[in-house]
C-alpha positions in Angstrom: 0.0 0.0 0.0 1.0 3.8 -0.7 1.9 6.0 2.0 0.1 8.9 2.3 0.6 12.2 4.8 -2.0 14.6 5.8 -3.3 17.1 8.9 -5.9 16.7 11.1 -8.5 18.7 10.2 -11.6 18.9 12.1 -13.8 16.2 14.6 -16.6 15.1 12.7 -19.3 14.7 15.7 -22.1 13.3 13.9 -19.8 9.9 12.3 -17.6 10.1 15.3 -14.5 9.9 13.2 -11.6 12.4 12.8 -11.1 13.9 9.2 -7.7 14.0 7.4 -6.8 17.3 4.7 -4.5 15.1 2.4 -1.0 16.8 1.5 -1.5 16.2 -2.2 -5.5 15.9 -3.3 -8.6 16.8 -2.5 -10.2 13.3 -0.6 -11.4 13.6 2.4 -10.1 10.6 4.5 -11.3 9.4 7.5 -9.8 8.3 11.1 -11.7 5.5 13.5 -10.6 6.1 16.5 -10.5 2.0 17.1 -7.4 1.8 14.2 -5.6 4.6 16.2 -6.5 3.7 19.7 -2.9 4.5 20.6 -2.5 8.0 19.1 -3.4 11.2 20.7 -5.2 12.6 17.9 -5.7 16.6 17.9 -6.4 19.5 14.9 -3.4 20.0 12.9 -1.6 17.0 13.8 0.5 15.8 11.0 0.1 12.0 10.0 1.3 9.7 7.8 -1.2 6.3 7.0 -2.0 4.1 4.6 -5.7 4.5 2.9 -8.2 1.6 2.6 -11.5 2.5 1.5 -14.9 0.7 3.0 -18.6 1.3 2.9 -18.5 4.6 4.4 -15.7 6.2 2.7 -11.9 6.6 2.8 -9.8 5.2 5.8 -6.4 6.0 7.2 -5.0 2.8 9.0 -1.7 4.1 11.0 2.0 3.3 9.6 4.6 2.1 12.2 6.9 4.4 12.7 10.0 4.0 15.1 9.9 7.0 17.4 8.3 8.6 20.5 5.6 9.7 18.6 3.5 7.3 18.3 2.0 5.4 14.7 1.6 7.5 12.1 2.3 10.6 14.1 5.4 13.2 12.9 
């Protein structure tokens, strides 16, 4: 799978999921808290994931990264 970056954009309240501004295009992708459980997710957090799309839309699933931060977290 491609490696993709983005920023945390904005809590979406009604899905529950956190929404991604991609580096490079225009997709909106999303964040279940459940595939990040272990990153502290906050509003212009930069990320870098993997994308996997299901029934309700575009997801980021987090790439291990060996550091303090966290997965997926720069």
């Amino acid at each position: 799978m491609k490696v993709a970056t983005g920023t945390v954009k904005s809590y979406d309240w009604v899905r529950g999921d956190w929404l991604i501004e991609l580096d490079d295009e225009a997709e909106e992708v999303f964040i279940n808290r459940k595939d990040w459980r272990c990153t502290a997710l906050s509003v212009g957090k930069q990320l870098r994931f993997q994308m996997v799309h299901r029934p309700k839309g575009i997801y980021a699933l987090p790439v291990r990264v060996h550091h303090r931060g966290g997965l997926g977290s720069e």
